[in-house]
One Martini backbone bead per residue (centre of mass of N, CA, C, O) as a GRO file, in nm:
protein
  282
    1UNK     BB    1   0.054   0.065  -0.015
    2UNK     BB    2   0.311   0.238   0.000
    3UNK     BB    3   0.401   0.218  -0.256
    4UNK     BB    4   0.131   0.309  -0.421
    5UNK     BB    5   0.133   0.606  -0.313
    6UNK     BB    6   0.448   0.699  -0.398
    7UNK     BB    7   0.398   0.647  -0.715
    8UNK     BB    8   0.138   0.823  -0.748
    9UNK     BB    9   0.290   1.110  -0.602
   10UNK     BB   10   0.501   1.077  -0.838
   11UNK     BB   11   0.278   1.157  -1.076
   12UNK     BB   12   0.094   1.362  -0.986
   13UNK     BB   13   0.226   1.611  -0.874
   14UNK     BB   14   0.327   1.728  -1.159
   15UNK     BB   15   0.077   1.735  -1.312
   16UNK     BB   16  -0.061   1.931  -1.109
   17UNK     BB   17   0.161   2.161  -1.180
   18UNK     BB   18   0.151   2.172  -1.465
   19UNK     BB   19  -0.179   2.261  -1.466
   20UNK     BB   20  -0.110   2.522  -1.278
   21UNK     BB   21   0.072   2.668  -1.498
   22UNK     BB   22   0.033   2.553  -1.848
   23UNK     BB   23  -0.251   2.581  -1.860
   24UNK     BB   24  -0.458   2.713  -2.004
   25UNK     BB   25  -0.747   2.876  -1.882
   26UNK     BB   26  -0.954   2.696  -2.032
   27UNK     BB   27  -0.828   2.419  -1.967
   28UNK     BB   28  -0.868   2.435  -1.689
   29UNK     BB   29  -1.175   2.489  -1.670
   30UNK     BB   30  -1.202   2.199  -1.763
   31UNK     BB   31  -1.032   2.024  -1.564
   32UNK     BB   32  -1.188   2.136  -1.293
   33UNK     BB   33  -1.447   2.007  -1.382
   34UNK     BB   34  -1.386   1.715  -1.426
   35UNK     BB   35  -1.272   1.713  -1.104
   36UNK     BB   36  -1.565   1.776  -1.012
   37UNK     BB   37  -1.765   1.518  -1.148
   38UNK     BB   38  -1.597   1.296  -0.990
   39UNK     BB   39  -1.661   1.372  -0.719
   40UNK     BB   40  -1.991   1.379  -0.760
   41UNK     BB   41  -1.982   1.059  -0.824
   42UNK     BB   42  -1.861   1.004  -0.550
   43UNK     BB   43  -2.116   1.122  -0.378
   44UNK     BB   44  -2.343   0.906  -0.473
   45UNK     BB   45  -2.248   0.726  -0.228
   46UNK     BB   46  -2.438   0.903  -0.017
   47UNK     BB   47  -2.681   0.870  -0.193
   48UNK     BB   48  -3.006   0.768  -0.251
   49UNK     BB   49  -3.019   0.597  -0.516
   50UNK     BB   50  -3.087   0.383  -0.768
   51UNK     BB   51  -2.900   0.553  -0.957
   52UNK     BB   52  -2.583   0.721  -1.003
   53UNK     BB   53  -2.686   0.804  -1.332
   54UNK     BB   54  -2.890   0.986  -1.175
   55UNK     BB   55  -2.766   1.172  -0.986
   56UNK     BB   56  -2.607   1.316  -1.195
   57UNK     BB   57  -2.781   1.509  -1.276
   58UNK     BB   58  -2.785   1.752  -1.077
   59UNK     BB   59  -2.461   1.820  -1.065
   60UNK     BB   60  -2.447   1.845  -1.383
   61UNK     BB   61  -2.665   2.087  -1.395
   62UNK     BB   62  -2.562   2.276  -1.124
   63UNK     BB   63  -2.287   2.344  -1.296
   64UNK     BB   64  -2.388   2.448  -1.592
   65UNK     BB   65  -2.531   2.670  -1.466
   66UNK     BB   66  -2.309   2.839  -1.342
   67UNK     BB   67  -2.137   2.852  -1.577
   68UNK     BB   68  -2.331   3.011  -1.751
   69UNK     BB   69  -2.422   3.264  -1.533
   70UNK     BB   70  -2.101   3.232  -1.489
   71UNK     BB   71  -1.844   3.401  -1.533
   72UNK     BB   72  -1.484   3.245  -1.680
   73UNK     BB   73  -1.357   3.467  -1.749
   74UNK     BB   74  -1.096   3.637  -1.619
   75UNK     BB   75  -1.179   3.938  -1.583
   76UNK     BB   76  -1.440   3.846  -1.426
   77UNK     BB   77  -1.285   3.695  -1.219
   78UNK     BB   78  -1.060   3.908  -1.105
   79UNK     BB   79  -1.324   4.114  -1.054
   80UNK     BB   80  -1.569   3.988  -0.844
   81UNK     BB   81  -1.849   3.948  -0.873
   82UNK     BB   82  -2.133   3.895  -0.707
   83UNK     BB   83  -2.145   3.580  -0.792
   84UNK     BB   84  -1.853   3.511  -0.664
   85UNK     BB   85  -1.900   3.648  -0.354
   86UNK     BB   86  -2.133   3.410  -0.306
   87UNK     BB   87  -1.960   3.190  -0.323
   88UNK     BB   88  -1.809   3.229  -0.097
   89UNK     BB   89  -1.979   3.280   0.099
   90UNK     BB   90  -2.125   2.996   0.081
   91UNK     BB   91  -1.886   2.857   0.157
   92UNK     BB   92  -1.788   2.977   0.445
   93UNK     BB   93  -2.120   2.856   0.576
   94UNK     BB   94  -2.100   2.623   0.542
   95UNK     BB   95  -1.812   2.562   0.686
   96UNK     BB   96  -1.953   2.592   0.937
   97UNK     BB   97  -2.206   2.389   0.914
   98UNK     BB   98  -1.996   2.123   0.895
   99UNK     BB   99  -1.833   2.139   1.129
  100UNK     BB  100  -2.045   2.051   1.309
  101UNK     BB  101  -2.151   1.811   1.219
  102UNK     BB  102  -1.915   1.674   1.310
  103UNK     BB  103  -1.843   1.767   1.580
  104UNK     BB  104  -2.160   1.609   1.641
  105UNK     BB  105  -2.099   1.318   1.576
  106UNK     BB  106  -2.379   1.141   1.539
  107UNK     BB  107  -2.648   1.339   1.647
  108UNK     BB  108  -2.639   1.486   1.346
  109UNK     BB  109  -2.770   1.244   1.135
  110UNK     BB  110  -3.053   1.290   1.173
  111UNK     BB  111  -3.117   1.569   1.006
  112UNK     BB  112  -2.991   1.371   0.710
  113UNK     BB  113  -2.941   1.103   0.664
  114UNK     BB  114  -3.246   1.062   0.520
  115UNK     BB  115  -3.180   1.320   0.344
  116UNK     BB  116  -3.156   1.302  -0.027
  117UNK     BB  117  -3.176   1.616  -0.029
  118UNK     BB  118  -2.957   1.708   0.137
  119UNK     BB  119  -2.709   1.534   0.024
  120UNK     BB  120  -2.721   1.698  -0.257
  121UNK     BB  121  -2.673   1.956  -0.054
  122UNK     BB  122  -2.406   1.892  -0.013
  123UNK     BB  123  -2.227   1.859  -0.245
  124UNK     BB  124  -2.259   2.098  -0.367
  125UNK     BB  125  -2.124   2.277  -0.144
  126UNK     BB  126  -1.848   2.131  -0.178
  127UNK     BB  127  -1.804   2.185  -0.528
  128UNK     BB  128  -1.894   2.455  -0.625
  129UNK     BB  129  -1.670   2.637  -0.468
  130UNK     BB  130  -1.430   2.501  -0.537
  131UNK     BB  131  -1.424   2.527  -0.879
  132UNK     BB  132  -1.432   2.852  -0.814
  133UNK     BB  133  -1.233   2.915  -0.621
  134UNK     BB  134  -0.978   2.824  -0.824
  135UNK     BB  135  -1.037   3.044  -1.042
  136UNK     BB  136  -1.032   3.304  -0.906
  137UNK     BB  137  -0.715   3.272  -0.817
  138UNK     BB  138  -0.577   3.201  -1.107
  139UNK     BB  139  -0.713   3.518  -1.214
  140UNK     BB  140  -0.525   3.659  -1.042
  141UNK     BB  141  -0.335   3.892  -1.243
  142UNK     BB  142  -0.306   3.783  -1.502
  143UNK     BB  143  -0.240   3.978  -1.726
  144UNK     BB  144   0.012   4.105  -1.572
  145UNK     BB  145   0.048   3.771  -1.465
  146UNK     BB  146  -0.013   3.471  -1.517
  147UNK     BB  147   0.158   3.327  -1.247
  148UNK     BB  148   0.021   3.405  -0.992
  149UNK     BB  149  -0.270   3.259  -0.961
  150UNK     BB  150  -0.080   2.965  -0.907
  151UNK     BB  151   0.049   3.052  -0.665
  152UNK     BB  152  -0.142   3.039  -0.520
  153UNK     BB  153  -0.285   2.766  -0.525
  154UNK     BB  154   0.010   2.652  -0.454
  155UNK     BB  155  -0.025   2.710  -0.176
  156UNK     BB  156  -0.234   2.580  -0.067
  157UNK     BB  157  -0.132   2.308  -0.116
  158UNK     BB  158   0.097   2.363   0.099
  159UNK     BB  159  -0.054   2.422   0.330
  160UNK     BB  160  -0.230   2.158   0.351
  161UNK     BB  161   0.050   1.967   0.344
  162UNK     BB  162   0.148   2.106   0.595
  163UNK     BB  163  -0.079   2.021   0.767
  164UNK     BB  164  -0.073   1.729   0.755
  165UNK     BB  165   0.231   1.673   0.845
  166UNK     BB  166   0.197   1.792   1.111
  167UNK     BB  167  -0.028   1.653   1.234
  168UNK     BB  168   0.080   1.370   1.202
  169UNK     BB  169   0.357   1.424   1.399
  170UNK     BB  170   0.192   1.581   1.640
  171UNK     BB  171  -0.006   1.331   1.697
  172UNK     BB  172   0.167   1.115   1.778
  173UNK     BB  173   0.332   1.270   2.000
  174UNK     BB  174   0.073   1.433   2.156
  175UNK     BB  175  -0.178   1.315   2.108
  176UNK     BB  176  -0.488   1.324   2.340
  177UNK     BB  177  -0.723   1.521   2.198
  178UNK     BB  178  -1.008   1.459   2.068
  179UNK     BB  179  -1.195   1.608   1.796
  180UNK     BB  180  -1.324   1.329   1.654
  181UNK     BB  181  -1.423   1.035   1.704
  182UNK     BB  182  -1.696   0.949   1.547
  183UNK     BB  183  -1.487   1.018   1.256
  184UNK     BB  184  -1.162   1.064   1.386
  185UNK     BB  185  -0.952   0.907   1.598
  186UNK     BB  186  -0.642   1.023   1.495
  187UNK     BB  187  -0.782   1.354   1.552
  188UNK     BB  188  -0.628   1.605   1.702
  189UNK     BB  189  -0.529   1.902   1.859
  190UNK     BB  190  -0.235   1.864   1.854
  191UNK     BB  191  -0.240   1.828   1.552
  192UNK     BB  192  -0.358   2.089   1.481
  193UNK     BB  193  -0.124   2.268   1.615
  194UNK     BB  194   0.104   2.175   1.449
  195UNK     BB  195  -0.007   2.260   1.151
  196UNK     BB  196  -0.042   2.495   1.156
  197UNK     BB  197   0.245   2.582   1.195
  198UNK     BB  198   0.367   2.464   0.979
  199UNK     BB  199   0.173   2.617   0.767
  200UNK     BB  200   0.277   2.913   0.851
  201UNK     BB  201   0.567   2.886   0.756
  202UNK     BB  202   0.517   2.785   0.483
  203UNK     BB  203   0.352   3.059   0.374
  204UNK     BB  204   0.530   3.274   0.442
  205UNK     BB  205   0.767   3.161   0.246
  206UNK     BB  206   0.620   3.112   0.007
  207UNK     BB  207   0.494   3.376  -0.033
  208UNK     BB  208   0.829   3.493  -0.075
  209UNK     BB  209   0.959   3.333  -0.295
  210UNK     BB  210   0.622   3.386  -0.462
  211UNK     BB  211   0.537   3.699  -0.435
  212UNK     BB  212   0.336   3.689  -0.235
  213UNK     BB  213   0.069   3.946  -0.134
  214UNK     BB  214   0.004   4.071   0.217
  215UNK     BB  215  -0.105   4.303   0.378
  216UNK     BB  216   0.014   4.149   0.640
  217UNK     BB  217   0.119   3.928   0.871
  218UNK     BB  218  -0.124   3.918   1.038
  219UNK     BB  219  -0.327   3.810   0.768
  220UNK     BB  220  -0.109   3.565   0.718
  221UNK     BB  221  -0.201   3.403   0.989
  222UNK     BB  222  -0.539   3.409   0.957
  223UNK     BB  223  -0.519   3.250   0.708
  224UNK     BB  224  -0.394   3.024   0.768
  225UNK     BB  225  -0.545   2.924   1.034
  226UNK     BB  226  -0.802   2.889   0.911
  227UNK     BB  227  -0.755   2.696   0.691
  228UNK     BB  228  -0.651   2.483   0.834
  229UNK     BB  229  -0.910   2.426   0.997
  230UNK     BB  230  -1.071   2.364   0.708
  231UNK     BB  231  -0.912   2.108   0.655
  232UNK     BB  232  -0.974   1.942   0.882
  233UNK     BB  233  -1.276   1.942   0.835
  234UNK     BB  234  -1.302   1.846   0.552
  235UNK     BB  235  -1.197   1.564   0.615
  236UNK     BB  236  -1.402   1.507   0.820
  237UNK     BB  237  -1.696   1.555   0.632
  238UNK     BB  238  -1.615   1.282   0.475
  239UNK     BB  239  -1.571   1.103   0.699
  240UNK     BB  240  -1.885   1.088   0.761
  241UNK     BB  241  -2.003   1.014   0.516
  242UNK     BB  242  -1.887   0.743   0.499
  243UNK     BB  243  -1.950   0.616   0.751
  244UNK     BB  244  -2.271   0.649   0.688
  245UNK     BB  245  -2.217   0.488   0.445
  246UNK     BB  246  -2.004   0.241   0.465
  247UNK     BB  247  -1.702   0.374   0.351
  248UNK     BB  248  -1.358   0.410   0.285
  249UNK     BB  249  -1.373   0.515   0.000
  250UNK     BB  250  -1.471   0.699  -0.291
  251UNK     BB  251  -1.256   0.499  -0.443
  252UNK     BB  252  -0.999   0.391  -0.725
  253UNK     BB  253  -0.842   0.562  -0.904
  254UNK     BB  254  -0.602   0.611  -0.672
  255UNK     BB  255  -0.349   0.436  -0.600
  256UNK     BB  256  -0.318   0.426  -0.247
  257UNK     BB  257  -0.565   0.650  -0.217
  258UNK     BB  258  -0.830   0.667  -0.378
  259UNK     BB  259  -1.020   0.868  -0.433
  260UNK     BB  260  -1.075   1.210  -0.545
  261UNK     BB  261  -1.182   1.292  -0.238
  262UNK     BB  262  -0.932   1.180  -0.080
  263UNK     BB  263  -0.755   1.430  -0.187
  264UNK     BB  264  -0.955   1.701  -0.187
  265UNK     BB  265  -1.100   1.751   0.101
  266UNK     BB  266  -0.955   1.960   0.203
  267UNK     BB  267  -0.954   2.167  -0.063
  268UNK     BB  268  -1.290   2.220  -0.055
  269UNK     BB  269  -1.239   2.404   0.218
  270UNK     BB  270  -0.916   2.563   0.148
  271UNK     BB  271  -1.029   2.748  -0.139
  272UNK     BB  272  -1.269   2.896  -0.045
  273UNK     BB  273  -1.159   3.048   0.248
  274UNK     BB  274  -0.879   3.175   0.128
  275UNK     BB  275  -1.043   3.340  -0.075
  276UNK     BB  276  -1.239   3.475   0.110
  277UNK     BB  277  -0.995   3.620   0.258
  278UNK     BB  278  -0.784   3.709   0.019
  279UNK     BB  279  -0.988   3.876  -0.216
  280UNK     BB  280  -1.244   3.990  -0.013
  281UNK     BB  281  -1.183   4.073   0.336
  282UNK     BB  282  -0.907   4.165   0.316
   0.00000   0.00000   0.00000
């Protein structure tokens, strides 16, 4: 299992990187529906539906309907129209009502649990707000610079990966308050102050090394803080929804990582909030 993790992590990694800084625009925005359509696909397995392929029709309505009626061109994703700011805020207001749900799980799942229509709009919350909200990262100072906004997806990026493995390493060594047991048993708050730690370093540094301005160094502090908590409630959030239904991978797409929710689940939440801090807010 290790040695195939580590395998396709050294595939997966640099296509990744190729994809936010060499992709044309409209090429991008292409990719990252198609990663959105599958994310969708696997949240299927959460819906009771009869048929997937009868599931996915709502999912790909309302990504279809969104693209159809939200601009797409750089011009308009990087000066943030009323409905690119709505869509963040959608995504922001979302992650703060799941995070409850996760953190009082099991005795939240009466709410959610039998109900269809809602299973259906918490996947919509979960993932059209991250495709929005990746692009609009990415269309940041286009015009003057093309890789500007690459550089910032990809410090979220290195943000959530900082958070994933300082969280790892300080969670076996110190970890002892469990953050939601009946959700994932080995993620510690001690865990998540490590994470955080490490996730803010490396964001500083980020920032520096790729010439990204924050307000001030408080503002940068703030950002990656909140980011961070974000990206663990995130694979919370999704771990939660598998054990509700009896799954352990969201699917088997990438061997020895399982399916593309389980690669994505932190990122659906810390690309959101990163976005609504970044862009809108501060």
């Amino acid at each position: 299992m290790l040695k195939q993790r580590i395998i396709t992590a050294l595939i997966l990694a640099p296509l990744v990187i190729a994809g936010i800084f060499l992709l044309p625009f409209p090429a991008f925005v292409f990719a990252i529906a198609a990663i959105t359509m599958v994310g969708f696909w696997e949240w299927t397995q959460f819906v009771d539906a009869k048929s997937r392929w009868g599931a996915m029709l709502v999912p790909a309505i309302a990504l279809g309907a969104s693209i159809f009626f939200m601009p797409t061109d750089v011009e308009s994703l990087s000066a943030l129209a009323l409905s690119h700011q709505s869509m963040l805020l959608l995504g922001g207001v979302w992650w703060l009502g799941a995070s409850m749900l996760a953190i009082t799980y099991p005795s939240s799942s009466s709410l959610w649990s039998k109900a269809t229509a809602l299973k259906y709009l918490f996947g919509l919350l979960t993932l059209l707000p991250f495709f929005w909200s990746i692009l609009m990262l990415r269309a940041v100072n286009y015009a003057e610079s093309p890789y500007h906004g690459a550089k910032l997806v990809m410090l979220v990026c290195f943000l959530v990966w900082a958070a994933d493995t300082g969280a790892y390493f300080s969670g076996k060594r110190f970890g002892k308050r469990k953050m939601a047991p009946a959700v994932s048993p080995n993620k510690t708050i001690e865990g998540l102050v490590g994470g955080a730690v490490l996730a803010v370093l490396v964001t500083w540094g980020g920032a520096a090394l790729m010439d990204i301005p924050f307000v001030s160094l408080g503002s940068l502090l703030v950002i990656a803080v909140l980011t961070v908590i974000a990206s663990v409630l995130g694979d919370l959030v999704e771990s939660m929804f598998k054990r509700a239904s009896g799954i352990k991978d969201s699917g088997s797409i990438l061997p020895g990582h399982g399916g593309v929710l389980d690669r994505i689940d932190s990122l659906t939440a810390a690309l959101p909030i990163f976005a609504l801090l970044y862009l809108w807010l501060v």
